[in-house]
ZAMARGU-4260 file (C-alpha; in steps of 0.2 Angstrom, whole numbers, plus 5000, padded with zeros to 4 digits):
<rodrens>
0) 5751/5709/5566 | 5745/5694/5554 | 5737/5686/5570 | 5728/5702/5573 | 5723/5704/5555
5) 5715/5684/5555 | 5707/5688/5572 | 5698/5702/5567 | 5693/5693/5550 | 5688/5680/5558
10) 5677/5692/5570 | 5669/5699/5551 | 5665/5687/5546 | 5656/5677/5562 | 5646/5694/5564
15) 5640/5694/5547 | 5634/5676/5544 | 5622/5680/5527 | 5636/5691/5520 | 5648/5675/5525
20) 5637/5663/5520 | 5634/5670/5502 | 5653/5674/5500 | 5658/5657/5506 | 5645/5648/5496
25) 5650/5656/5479 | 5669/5654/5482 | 5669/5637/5487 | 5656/5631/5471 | 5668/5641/5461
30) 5683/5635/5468 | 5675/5616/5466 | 5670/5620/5447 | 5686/5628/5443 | 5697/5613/5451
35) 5685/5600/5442 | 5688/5608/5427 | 5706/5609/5428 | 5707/5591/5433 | 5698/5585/5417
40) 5709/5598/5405 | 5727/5593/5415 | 5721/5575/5409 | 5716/5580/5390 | 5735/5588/5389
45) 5742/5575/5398 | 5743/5560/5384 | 5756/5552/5380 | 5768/5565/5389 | 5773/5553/5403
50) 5785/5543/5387 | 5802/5546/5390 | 5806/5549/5375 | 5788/5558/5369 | 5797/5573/5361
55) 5806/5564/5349 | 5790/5553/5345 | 5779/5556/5329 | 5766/5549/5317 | 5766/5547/5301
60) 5748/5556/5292 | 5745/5559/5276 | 5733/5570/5265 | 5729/5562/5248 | 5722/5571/5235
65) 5714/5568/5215 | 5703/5573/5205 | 5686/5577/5218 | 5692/5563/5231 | 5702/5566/5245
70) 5711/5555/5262 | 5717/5561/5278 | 5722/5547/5286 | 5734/5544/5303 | 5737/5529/5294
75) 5750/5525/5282 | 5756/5506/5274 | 5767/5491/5280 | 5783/5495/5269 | 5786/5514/5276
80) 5791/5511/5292 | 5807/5504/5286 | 5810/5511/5271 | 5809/5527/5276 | 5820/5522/5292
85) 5831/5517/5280 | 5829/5531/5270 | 5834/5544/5282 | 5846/5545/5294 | 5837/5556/5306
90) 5825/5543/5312 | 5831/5531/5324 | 5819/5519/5324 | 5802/5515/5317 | 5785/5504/5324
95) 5771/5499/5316 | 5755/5495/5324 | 5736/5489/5319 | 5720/5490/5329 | 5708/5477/5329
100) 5700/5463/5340 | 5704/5445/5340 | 5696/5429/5349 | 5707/5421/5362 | 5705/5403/5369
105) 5714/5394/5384 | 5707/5377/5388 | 5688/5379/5387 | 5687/5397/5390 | 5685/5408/5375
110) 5683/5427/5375 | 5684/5439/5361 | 5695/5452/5363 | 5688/5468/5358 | 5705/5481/5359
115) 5721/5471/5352 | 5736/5477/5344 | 5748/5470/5332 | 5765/5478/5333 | 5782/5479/5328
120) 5795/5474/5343 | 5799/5490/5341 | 5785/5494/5351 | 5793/5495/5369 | 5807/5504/5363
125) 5794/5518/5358 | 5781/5520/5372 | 5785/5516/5391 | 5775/5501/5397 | 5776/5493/5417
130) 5781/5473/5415 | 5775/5461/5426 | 5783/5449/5418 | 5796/5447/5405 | 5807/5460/5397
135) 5806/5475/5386 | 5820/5470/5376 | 5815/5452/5371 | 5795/5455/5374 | 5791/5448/5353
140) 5805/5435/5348 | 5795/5426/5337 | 5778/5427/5327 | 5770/5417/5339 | 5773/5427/5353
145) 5760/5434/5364 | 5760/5448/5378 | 5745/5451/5388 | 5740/5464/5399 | 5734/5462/5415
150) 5716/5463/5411 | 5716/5449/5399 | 5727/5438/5409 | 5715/5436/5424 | 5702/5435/5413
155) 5709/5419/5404 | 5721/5415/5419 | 5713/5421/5434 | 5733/5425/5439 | 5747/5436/5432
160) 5761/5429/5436 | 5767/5413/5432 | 5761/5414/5412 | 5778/5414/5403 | 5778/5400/5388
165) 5760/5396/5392 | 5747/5393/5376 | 5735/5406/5371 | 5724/5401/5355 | 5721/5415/5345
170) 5709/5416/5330 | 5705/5398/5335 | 5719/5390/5328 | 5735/5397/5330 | 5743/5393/5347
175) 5755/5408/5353 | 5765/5407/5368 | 5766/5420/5381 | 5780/5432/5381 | 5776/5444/5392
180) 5763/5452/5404 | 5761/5471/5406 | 5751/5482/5416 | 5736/5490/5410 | 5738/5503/5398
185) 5735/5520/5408 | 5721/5530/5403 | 5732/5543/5396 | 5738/5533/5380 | 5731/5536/5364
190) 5733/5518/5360 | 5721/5506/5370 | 5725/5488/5371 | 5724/5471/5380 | 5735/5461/5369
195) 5752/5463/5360 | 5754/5452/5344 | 5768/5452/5332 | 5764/5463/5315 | 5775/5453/5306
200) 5761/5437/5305 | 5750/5440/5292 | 5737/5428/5297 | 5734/5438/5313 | 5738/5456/5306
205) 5730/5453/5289 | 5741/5466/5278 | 5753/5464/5266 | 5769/5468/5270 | 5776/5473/5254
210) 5758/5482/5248 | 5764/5501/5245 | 5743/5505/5243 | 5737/5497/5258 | 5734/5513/5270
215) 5730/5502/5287 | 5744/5503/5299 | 5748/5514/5312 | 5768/5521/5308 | 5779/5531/5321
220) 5796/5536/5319 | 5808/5541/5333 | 5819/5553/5328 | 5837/5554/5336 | 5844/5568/5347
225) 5844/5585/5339 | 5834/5580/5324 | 5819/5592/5317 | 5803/5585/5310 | 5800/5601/5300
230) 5817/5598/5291 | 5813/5579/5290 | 5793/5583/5282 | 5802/5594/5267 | 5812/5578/5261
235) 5797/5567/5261 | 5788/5572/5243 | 5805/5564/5236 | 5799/5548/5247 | 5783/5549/5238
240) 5790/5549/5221 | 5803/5536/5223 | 5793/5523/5231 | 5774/5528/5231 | 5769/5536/5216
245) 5770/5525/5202 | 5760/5510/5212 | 5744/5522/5215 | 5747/5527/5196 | 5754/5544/5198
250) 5768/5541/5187 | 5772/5557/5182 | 5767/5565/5201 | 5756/5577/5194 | 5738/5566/5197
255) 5739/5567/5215 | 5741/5577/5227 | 5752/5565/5240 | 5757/5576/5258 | 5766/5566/5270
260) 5766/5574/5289 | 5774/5571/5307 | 5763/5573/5319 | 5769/5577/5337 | 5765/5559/5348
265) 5757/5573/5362 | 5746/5582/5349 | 5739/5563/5343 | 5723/5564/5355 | 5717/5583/5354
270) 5723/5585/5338 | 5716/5571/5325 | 5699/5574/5323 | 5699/5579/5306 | 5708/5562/5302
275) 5697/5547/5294 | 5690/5536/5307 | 5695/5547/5323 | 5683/5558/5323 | 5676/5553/5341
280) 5694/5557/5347 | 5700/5569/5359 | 5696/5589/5353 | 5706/5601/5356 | 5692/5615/5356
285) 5682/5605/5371 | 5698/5608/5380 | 5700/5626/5379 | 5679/5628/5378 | 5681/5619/5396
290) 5695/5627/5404 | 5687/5646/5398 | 5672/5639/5409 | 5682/5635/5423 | 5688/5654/5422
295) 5674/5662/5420 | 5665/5654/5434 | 5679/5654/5445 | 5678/5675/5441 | 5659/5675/5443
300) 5661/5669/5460 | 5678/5681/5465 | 5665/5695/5455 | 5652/5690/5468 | 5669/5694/5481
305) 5672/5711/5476 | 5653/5718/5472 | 5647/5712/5491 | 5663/5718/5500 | 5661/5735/5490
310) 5642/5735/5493 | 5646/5732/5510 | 5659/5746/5512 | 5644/5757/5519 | 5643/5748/5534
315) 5661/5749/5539 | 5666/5765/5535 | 5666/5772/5552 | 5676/5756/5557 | 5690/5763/5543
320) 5687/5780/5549 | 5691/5777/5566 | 5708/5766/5563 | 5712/5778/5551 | 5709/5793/5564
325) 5719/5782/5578 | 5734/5781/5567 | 5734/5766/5555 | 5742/5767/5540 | 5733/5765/5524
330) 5746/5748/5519 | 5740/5740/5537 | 5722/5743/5531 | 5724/5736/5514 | 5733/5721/5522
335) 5718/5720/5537 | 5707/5719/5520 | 5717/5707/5510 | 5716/5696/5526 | 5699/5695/5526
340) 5699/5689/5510 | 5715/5677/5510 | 5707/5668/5525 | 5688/5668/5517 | 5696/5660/5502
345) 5706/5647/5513 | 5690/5642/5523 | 5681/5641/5503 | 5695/5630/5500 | 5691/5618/5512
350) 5673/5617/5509 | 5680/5616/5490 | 5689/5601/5496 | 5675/5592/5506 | 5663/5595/5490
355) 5677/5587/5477 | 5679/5573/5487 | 5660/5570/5488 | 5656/5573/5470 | 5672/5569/5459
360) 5664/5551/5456 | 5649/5559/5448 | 5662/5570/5437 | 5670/5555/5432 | 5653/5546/5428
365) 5648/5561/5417 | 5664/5567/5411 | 5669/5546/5406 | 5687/5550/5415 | 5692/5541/5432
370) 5699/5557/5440 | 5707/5556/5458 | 5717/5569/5468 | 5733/5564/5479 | 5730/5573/5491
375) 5747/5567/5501 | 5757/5572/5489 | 5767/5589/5492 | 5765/5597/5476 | 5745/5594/5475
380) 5745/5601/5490 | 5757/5616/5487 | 5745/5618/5471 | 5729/5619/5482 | 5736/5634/5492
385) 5744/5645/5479 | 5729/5644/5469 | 5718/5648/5487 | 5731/5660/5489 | 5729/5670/5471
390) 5712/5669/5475 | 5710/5677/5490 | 5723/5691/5483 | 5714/5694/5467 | 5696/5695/5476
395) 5701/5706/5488 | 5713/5718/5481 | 5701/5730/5474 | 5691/5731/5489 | 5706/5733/5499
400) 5710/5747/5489 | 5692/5754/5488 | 5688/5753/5507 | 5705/5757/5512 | 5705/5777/5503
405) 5690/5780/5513 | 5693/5799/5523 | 5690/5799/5540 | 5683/5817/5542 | 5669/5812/5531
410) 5666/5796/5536 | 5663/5799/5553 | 5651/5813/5549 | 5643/5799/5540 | 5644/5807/5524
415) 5651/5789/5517 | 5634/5783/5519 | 5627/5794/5507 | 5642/5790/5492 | 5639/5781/5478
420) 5655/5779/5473 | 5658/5760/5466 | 5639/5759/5460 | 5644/5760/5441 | 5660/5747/5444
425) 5646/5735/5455 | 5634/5739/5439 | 5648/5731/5427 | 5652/5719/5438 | 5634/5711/5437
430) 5632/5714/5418 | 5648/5704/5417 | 5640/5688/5429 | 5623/5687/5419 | 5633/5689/5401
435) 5641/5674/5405 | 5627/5664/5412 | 5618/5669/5396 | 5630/5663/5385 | 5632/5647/5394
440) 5613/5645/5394 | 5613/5647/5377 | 5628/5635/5373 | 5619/5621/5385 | 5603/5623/5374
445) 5612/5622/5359 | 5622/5608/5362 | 5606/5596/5368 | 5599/5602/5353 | 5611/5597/5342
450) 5612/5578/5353 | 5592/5579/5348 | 5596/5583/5333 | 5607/5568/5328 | 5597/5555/5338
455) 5582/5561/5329 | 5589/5563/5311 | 5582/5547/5299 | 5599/5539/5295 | 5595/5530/5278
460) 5589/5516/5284 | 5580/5509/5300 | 5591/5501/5313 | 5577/5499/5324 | 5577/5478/5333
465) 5592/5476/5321 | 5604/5463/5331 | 5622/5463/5324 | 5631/5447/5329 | 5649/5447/5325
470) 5659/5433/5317 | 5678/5436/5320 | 5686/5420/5318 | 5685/5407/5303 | 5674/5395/5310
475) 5661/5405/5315 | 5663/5411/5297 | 5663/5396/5290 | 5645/5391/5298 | 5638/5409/5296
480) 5628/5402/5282 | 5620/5387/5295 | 5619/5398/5307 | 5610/5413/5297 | 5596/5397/5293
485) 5592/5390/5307 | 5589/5409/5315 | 5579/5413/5299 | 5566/5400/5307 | 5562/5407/5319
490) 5544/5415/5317 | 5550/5433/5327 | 5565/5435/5315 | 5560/5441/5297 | 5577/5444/5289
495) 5595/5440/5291 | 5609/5444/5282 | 5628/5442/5281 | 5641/5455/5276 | 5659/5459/5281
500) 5654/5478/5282 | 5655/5489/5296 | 5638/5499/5301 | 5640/5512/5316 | 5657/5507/5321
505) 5673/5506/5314 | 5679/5510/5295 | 5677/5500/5279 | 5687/5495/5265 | 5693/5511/5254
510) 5700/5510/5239 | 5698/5518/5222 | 5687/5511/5207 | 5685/5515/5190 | 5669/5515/5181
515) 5665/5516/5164 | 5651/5525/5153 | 5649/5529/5133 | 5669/5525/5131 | 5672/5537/5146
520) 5684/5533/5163 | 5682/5539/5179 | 5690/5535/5194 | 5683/5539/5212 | 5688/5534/5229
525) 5673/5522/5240 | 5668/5512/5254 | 5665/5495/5249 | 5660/5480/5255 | 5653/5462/5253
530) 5635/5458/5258 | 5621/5445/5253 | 5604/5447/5245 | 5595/5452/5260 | 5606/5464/5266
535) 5594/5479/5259 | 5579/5470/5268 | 5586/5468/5282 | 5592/5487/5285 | 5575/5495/5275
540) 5586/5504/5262 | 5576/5510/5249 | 5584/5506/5230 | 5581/5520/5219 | 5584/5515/5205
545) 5586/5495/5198 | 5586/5481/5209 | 5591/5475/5225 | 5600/5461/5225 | 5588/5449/5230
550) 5581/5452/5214 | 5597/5445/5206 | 5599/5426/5199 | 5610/5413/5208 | 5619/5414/5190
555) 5624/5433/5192 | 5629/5433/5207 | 5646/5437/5205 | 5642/5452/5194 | 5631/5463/5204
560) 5636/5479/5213 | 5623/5493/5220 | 5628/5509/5221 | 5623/5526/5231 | 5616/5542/5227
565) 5633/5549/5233 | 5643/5538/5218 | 5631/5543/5205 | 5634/5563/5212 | 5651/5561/5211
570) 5652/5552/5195 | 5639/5565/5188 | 5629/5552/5181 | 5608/5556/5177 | 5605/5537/5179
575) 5615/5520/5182 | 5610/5513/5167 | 5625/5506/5156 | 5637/5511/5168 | 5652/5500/5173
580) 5664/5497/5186 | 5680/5487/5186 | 5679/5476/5198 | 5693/5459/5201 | 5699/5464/5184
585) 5681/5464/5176 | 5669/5476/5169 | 5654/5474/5179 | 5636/5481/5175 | 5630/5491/5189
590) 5615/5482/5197 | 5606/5498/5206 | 5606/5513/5214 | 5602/5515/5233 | 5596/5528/5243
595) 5611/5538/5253 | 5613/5532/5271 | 5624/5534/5286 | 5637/5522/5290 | 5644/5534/5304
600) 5640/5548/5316 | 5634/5563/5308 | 5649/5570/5312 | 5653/5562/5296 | 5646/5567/5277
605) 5640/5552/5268 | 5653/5547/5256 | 5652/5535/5242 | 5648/5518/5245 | 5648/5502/5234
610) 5640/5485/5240 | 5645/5469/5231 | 5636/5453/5232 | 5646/5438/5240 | 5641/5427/5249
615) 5655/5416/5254 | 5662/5429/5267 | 5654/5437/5283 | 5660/5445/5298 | 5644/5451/5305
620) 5627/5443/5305 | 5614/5457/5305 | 5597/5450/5311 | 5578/5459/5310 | 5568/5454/5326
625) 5551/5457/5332 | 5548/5469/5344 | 5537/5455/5353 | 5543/5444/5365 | 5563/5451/5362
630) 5570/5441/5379 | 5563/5426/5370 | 5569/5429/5355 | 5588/5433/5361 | 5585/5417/5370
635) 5582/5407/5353 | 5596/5415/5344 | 5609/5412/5356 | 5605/5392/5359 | 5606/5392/5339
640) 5622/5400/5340 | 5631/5387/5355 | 5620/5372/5344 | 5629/5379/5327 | 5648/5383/5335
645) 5648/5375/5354 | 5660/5382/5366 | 5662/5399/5357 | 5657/5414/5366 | 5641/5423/5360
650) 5642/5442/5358 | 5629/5453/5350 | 5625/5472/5348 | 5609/5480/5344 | 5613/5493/5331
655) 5604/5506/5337 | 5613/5505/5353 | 5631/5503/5341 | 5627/5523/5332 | 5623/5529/5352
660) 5638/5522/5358 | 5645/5535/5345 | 5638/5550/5353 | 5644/5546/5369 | 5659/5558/5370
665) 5647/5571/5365 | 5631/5567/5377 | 5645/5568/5390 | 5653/5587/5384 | 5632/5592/5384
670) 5629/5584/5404 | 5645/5595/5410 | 5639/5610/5399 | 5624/5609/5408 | 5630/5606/5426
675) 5641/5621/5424 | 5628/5632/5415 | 5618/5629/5433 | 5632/5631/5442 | 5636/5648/5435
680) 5620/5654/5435 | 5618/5649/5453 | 5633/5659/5458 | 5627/5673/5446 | 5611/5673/5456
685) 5620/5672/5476 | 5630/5689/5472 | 5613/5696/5465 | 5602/5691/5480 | 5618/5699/5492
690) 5617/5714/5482 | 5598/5714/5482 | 5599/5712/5502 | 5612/5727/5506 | 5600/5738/5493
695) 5585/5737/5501 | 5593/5737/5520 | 5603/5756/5512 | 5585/5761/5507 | 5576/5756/5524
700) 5570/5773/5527 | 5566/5777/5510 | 5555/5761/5510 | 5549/5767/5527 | 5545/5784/5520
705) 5536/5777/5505 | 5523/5766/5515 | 5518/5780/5526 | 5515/5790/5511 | 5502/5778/5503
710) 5516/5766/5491 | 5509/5749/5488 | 5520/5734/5488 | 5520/5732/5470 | 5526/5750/5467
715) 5542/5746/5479 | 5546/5728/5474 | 5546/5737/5456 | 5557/5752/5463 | 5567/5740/5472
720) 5569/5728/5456 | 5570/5739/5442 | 5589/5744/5443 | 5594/5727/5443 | 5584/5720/5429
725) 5590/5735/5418 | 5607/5727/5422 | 5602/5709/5419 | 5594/5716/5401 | 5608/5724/5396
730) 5618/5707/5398 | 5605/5699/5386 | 5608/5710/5375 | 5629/5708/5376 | 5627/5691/5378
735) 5617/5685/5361 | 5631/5691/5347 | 5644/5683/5358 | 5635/5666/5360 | 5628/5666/5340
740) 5646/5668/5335 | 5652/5653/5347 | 5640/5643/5345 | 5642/5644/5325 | 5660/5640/5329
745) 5657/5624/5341 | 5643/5619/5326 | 5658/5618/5312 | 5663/5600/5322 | 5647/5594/5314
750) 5643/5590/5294 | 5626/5588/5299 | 5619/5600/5312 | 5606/5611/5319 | 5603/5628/5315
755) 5604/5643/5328 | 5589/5649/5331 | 5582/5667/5337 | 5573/5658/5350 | 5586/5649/5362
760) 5593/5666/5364 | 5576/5670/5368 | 5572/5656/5379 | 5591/5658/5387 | 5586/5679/5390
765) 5569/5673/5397 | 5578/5660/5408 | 5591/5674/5413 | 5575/5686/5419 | 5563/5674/5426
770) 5579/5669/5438 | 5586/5685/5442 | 5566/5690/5445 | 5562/5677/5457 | 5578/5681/5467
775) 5577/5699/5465 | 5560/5698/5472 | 5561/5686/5488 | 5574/5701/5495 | 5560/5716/5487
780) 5544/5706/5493 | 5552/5704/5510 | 5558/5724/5511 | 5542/5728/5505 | 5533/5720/5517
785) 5542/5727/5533 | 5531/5738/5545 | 5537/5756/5541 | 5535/5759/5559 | 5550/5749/5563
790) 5560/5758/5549 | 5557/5775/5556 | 5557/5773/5573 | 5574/5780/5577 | 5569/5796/5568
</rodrens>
């Protein structure tokens, strides 16, 4: 019987190859979209899940609040990963771990290594890593103990085997020996490294270990067997007053608002946006935004399914009313139909396949993953044909069910030819497709917009042939200031300056400061760092009020602080003038007020910000080049820097290029919003030029008819069209309340952003029509056209 069924499918759908080709086509993009999709969302919610012990796994956030100010941070300080281990039975162990990059030297190759962490020992017994060499248990015996990953050994080694008790120099002068070497880090860890060192050596891991106030290390706890972090969190506020609140001066816990959380290890990459300095994270709502679109236009193309079978059921009604008259049964029709469908899904499936395999390496390019499918392994495949299986099911059930209630006696008078039953389902069916193509156009515009938006926005200051050379390790640092002169002679470079501040990258030093006016106290959180003179030159920043620094005598130096507009907001202040902030224990005049300006993304508000001058201390070079001549000028600037430090590697960043790299994550989510808005639309537009095809082949006669009695073409590619851009308005009309209030939603991610504008829904409707016009039209144009006599002939 089931041979019979695919036989005669099979039959179908070779006899009707533009009916097989449009069904195929939109299936197997559909199937290809939806797969895709699901392939980048299985990845998002995969993080950190492989860790044995992942459920028991949590970090340590906290939400500080005072007075206007206010932290959320992932981070917490060195001395509460073992006090509250101590503290509280229910953790079982505790880690602590800090980011940052470090140079590394073996012989007479040097490299600076951009991702390293410093951890606990603890580590291993936390997260599972694959050793090459070494063991787990005994991976950090000392403070000079090193463990690489694979990646950074055969960059210093050119080997990985064979490294245990060899030399690495880190930071140029501290030798550590080789403990370990590990695989690379998959790229389903939130944590991203190619170097272990111990936490516990302050030279490498610059914190303090007894500093309570310090918020710059990453701290998990594991919690043993049984144990509940929601019962765990509502001990904490009594950690905060036993150990915390009297060092940040909250000594009678009613200042500040302290909150201690335990965040789930598997929500750390979708779920810490909101936290300080991981706002370029992994987002949750991009994960369901993407997996709705794989739905919906894996049902645009099943919609496609169902509205050609049913507009084919005309043409095979007296095939059904002859079965039906020989005897079938109206179950042995449904599963004849249901057949069809399975096996058009399976042959979509394959072409799904063929496609994937073709284009996953421009998903992965556009999407930043490196997404593969195993296509030898059992359950991948068992995947592959349950969901071809569902799909088949679900896109022919109503049909089935339609086409199998058709009556014999009336079918085979030909009365079936003249129903319209289904046309108000069908009707639905396309307002549905173009709604959500509408939407997507809309979002698509919207999100480019806002890409424009923050590419185009003025930042402050002017980053233009800005080059950022960084200074990581103490001899660099302590020839910055040679280095900064014999660069400044050069007749294409007009300014350089040095500061230990970070501009488009990572986070700066936070702490709180209090300034002083008419006998008044105020205390607000800032950025700060150290700069030099030029440091306002260089960057263009306008000074409001005052002076810049370089205004400022050799003599004063040490007392001179610029402030921004955000500070003098926040402090309420009219003007700078007698104003003071403590700083190293002194009351220091405040030397001028800048003009705000962002040190981040604008996913970030500008917060307040406080420059001091010092010049004895620079991790970046910042240098203002001509736009003349730039591969000569590089040239110049890099033989100065081997003259000034030989053998050390030259790096640089133009910082232009530093605020793009920040916007990456969000120029890919608009590249795949626009593939799949085309794609959708696409699809949208195969089902619409099917059912514009079967229309005008039931209205031959009519058409026929018309032209004898004088009908232009116009008049019938308007009759023709008419119906279906009614339908396709109606979707407009849906589709604009649906997309302002998503698009409003998907907007919030931003503190600065673009507004939503009547016209893109305008310009998405107007996109929506001219499409569905043209492939109205191509079907109309061509029925239009057809001699009448042809048409009539048989009557």
């Amino acid at each position: 019987m089931l041979k019979n069924y695919f036989k005669i499918a099979w039959r179908n759908l070779v006899r009707n190859k533009t009916y097989s080709f449009l069904i195929l086509s939109g299936l197997a993009t559909g199937m290809t979209c939806a797969v895709a999709l699901w392939l980048y969302v299985q990845n998002e919610l995969s993080y950190d899940r492989y860790h044995q012990r992942a459920g028991d796994i949590y970090r340590v956030n906290l939400n500080i609040k005072w007075e206007s100010n206010e932290y959320k941070l992932g981070l917490a300080s060195a001395p509460f990963a073992n006090t509250l281990q101590q503290e509280y039975p229910e953790i079982q162990n505790s880690l602590r771990v800090k980011k940052g990059e470090q140079l590394f030297r073996v012989g007479n190759k040097s490299l600076n290594a951009k991702e390293i962490i410093c951890a606990d020992s603890t580590l291993f017994s936390f997260f599972d890593y694959t050793f090459i060499e070494g063991n787990p248990r005994t991976a950090l015996p000392t403070k000079n103990s090193a463990i690489l990953t694979e990646k950074l050994a055969l960059a210093l080694f050119n080997k990985t085997t064979g490294l245990i008790g060899k030399t690495v120099v880190v930071k140029d002068d501290i030798p550590f020996a080789i403990s370990a070497v590990i695989r690379n880090p998959p790229g389903n860890h939130h944590l991203k490294f190619d170097a272990v060192l111990p936490y516990t050596n302050e030279d490498i891991s610059r914190v303090r270990l007894d500093k309570w106030d310090g918020f710059n290390t990453l701290t998990y706890v594991l919690l043993r067997k049984g144990s509940r972090a929601a019962q765990l969190e509502r001990k904490l506020p009594a950690f905060y007053k036993k150990y915390i609140a009297e060092v940040i001066g909250d000594t009678d816990g009613t200042k500040v608002k302290f909150a201690m959380s335990l965040q789930p290890l598997t929500d750390i990459h979708l779920k810490s946006s909101h936290l300080m300095g991981e706002e370029n994270g992994g987002n949750l709502n991009y994960v369901y935004t993407f997996s709705v679109i794989g739905f919906f236009i894996l049902l645009i193309a099943i919609v496609n399914y169902v509205n050609l079978s049913t507009a084919k059921s005309a043409g095979r009604a007296r095939e059904i009313g002859v079965r039906k008259a020989v005897g079938s049964r109206w179950s042995q029709l449904v599963g004849q139909f249901l057949a069809e469908s399975v096996l058009t899904t399976f042959l979509a499936l394959l072409i799904s396949m063929l496609l994937l395999n073709a284009l996953l390496p421009f998903f992965n390019q556009i999407s930043g993953k490196t997404l593969a499918i195993d296509f030898s392994n059992i359950t991948t495949i068992g995947f592959f044909v349950g969901f071809a299986l569902l799909t088949g099911l679900l896109s022919g059930l109503y049909p089935a069910l339609i086409l199998s209630r058709f009556k014999p006696a009336l079918v085979l008078k030909g009365a079936a030819e003249k129903a319209g039953k289904g046309i108000l389902f069908r009707q639905s069916l396309v307002v549905f497709q173009f709604f959500i193509s509408m939407v997507m156009i809309a979002g698509t515009i919207t999100v480019y917009r806002q890409l424009h938006f923050m590419r185009d926005t003025k930042l402050g200051f002017n980053q233009q042939q800005v080059i950022v050379i960084p200074l990581k390790n103490q001899s660099l640092q302590q020839t910055a200031t040679v280095l900064r002169s014999k660069i400044l002679q050069s007749p294409s470079v007009s300014h350089a300056s040095l500061t230990n501040g970070s501009i488009g990258n990572q986070l700066n030093n936070k702490t709180t400061f209090s300034f002083y006016k008419r006998g008044g106290e105020q205390s607000i959180s800032s950025e700060y760092f150290d700069v030099d003179p030029d440091f306002t030159e260089v960057l263009q920043i306008h000074v409001v009020e005052g002076s810049s620094f370089s205004a400022v005598p050799d003599r004063d130096s040490s007392n001179a602080i610029l402030i921004n507009q955000a500070v003098m907001k926040r402090l309420g202040w009219k003007s700078y003038k007698d104003g003071l902030v403590e700083l190293d224990a002194q009351k220091v005049p405040v030397t001028g007020v800048i003009s705000d300006f962002h040190l981040r993304s604008l996913h970030n508000r500008i917060e307040p910000l406080i420059l001091v001058l010092k010049k004895e201390k620079a991790d970046n070079l910042l240098v203002k080049v001509s736009e003349d001549n730039m591969a000569a000028t590089l040239h110049y600037i890099e033989s100065t820097f081997h003259e000034v430090n030989p053998g050390q590697p030259f790096e640089y960043d133009f910082l232009d290029q530093a605020f793009a790299k920040q916007y990456r994550s969000d120029e890919q989510k608009g590249h795949l919003f626009l593939v799949f808005s085309a794609i959708a639309v696409i699809i949208a537009c195969l089902g619409l030029f099917g059912l514009a095809t079967f229309t005008a082949e039931q209205r031959t006669k009519e058409i026929g008819v018309r032209k004898v009695l004088g009908a232009s073409v116009a008049s019938i590619v308007s009759l023709l069209s008419k119906d279906f851009l009614k339908l396709v308005l109606i979707a407009i009309v849906i589709a604009v309340p649906a997309g302002w209030y998503w698009m409003r939603i998907w907007l919030q991610d931003f503190a600065y952003k673009t507004s939503v504008d009547w016209w893109i829904f305008a310009l998405a409707g107007l996109l929506s029509l001219v499409v569905a016009i043209i492939t109205i039209s191509f079907q109309s144009i061509k029925a239009a056209l057809t001699n009448p006599v042809a048409s009539l002939k048989s009557e």
